[in-house]
N, C-alpha and C positions, 0 to 999 in steps of 0.2 A: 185255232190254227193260225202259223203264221207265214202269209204268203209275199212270194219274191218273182222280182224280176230280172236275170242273168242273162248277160250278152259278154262273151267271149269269142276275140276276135284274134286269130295265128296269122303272121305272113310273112313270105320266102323273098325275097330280092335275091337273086342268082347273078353272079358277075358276065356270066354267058350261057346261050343257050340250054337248056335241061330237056333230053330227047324222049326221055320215058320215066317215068314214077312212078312209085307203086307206094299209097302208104297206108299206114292205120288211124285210125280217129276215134278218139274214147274224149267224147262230149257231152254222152247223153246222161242226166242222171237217175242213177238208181232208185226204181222203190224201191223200198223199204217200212216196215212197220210205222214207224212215226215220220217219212218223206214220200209223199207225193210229186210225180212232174206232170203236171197236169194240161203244157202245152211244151212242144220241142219244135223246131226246125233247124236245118243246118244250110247253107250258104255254100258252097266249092266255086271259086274262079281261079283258072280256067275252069269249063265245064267238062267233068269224070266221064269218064268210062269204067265200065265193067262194075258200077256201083252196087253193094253187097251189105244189107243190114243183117248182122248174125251177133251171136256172144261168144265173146274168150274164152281161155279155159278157167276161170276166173267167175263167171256169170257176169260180168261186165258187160254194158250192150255196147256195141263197135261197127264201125261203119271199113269199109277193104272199099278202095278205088284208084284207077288206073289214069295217067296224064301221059296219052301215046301223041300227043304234039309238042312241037317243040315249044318252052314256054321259058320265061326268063324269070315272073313272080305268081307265085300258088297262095293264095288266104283260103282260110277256112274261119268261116263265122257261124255261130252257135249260138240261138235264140232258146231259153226257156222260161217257162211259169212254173214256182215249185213251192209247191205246200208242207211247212213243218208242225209239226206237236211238237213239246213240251216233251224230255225224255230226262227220266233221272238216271246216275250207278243204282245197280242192287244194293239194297240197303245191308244184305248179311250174306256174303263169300265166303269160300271154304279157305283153311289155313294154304299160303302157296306150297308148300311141301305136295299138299295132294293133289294139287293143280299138277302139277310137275310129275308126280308119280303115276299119275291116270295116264297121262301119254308116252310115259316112257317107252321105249322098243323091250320087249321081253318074248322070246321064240313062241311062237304057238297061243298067243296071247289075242281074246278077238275083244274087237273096241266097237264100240255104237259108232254109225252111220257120221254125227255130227262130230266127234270125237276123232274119226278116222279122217275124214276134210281138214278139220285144225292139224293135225300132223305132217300138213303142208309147209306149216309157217315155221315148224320148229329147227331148219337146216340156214347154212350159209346162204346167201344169194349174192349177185355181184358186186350190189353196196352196203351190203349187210355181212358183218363178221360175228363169228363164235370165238374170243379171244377169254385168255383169264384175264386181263386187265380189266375188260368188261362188267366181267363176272363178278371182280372184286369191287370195283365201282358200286354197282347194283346192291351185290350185299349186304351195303350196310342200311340199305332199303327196305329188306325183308328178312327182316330176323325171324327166329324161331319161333313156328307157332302164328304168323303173323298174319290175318287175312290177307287174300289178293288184292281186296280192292285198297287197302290200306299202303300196302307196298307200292302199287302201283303210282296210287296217289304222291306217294313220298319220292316217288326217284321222278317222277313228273316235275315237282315242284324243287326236287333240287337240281336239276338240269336246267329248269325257268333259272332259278337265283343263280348258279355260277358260269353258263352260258351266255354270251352277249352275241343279240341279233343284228348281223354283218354283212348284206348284201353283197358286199367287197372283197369277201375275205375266203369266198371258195366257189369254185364253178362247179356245174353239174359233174365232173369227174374227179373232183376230191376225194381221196380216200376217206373213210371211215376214223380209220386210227391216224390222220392228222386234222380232222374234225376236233376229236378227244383231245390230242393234244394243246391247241388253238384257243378250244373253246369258243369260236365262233361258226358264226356260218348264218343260214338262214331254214326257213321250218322245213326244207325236206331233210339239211345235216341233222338239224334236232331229231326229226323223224329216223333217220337211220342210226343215230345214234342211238335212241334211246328201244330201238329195235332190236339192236346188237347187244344191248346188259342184258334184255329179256331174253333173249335166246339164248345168249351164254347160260343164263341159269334155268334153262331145260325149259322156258314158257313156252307157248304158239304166240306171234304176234304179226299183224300185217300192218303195209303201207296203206294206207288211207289217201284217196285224192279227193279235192273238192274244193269247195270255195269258202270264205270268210265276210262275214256281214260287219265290212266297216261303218264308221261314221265319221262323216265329215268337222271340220272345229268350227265352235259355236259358232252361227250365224253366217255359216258360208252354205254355198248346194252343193250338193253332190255332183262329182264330176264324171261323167261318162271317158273309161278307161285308166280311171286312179288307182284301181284295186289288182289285185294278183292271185295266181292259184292258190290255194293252201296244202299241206299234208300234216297228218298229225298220226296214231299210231290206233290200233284196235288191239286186248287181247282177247283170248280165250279162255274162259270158264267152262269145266263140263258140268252134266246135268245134275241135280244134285235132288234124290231121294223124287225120279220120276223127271218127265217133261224134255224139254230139250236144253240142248249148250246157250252160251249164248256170248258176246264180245262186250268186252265194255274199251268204250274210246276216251283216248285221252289227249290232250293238247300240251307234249314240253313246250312250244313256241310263248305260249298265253299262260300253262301252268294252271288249266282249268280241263272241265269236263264237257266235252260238246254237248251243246244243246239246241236253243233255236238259234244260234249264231253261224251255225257249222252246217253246209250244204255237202251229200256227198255225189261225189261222182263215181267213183268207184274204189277197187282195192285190190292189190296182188303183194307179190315178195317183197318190191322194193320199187324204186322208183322208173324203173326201166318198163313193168309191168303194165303201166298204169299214163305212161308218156300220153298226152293231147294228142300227140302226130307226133307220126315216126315211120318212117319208112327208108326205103332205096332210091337209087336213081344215076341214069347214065348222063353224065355233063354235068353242068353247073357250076362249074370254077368255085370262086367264094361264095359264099351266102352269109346276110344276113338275114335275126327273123325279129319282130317286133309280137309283142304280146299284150293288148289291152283286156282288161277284164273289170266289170262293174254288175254289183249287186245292188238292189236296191228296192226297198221294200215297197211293197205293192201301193202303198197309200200317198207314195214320195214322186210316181213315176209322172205325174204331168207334170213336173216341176222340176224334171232333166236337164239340165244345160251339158252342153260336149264342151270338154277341154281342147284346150288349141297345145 
């Protein structure tokens, strides 16, 4: 097992007064088969009201809370301890033709339990398109005949190679199809990009949130707050001769297969599903938010220094 420790820290600066807010917080991370969180807490200032631990529709766990004072800046900090294994792909997938045809809509047609859930992933969402450019992209991906996990692999790795990672080059409300056109962006554009070839050509795929275990260059420390969320992509495979479905995740950003680098936090349609915080609010003029995030492996943590 390989064990971490994550501190992720949100926060609001408001140009004036903010009289009521109401928002959602998706912090905590999921088990999962091969992730354990084996310590969580979370931090609110001002102090909530009406504070509510429940799961999305999503099975995402999520915290619902209320700011009925008036307040000018809201942080949200998130403490966890999180345990990985060692996770490979399936070593032997079925050709994607029949990935694709097991979910298709056909009248009167009944689908297994995990199969009927993946059918969630296979529509539009609002950063996520079904387009044929897409479709024709991806294609040349998954030729006939070709396993899933083989495809997958290949349009992973050619989204890596002719994509350039752009922090400058698109905000959280870029289109999709000027993503594609650009070729830049950063790993949530990668992620919906590479969301929208797989649904174009009939797959289930979701948005993936979580975090990435950097490292710092040689002979410096790690700095508390240098690191950032991540997203990368999950598909869906159904069961094959017995057992259950199962996702295999993939990284265009890094152009690799998560493994103990990759922390998750959760996953929905697209990246609106899955927001750290999000909510409403009466007042507020402008707002700024600042976002620090730092992973750091268990054996590294008394040797922390904070960046200035």
């Amino acid at each position: 097992m390989h064990a971490y420790h994550v501190m992720h820290e949100t926060s609001y600066a408001y140009s004036q007064p903010v009289h009521l807010s109401h928002q959602m917080l998706r912090l905590t991370p999921r088990t999962l088969p091969w992730q354990s969180c084996t310590s969580h807490a979370i931090r609110i200032s001002p102090e909530p009201q009406n504070l509510r631990l429940l799961l999305d529709s999503f099975g995402n766990p999520m915290q619902s809370f209320s700011l009925e004072q008036d307040h000018t800046e809201l942080s949200a900090f998130a403490e966890s301890w999180v345990e990985l294994a060692s996770r490979c792909p399936p070593a032997d997938t079925p050709p994607w033709e029949q990935v694709r045809d097991t979910l298709d809509y056909r009248a009167g047609r009944f689908l297994l339990p995990d199969d009927l859930l993946a059918t969630h992933y296979l529509f539009e969402s609002q950063h996520v398109r079904i387009k044929r450019e897409f479709g024709r992209y991806a294609a040349d991906c998954f030729g006939p005949g070709r396993p899933l996990l083989d495809g997958i692999d290949a349009l992973m790795k050619r989204i890596f190679s002719e994509f350039t990672f752009d922090p400058h080059a698109t905000t959280v409300s870029t289109p999709v199809t000027d993503v594609f056109m650009q070729k830049r962006g950063v790993c949530q554009d990668y992620a919906h990009f590479m969301l929208s070839c797989l649904r174009s050509l009939g797959l289930a795929a979701r948005y993936v949130s979580g975090y990435l275990v950097t490292e710092p260059p040689a002979g410096q420390p790690r700095l508390i707050g240098a690191d950032a969320s991540h997203a990368w992509v999950s598909v869906y495979c159904p069961a094959q001769g017995g057992g259950s479905g199962y996702w295999i995740d993939a990284d265009p950003t890094n152009g690799i297969f998560p493994d103990i680098s990759h922390i998750t936090l959760g996953w929905g349609r697209d990246f609106l599903d899955v927001s750290p915080l999000r909510g409403v609010l009466i007042g507020g003029g402008e707002q700024s938010m600042k976002v620090a995030v730092t992973v750091t492996p268990a054996a590294e943590c008394p040797d922390i220094l904070y960046a200035v």
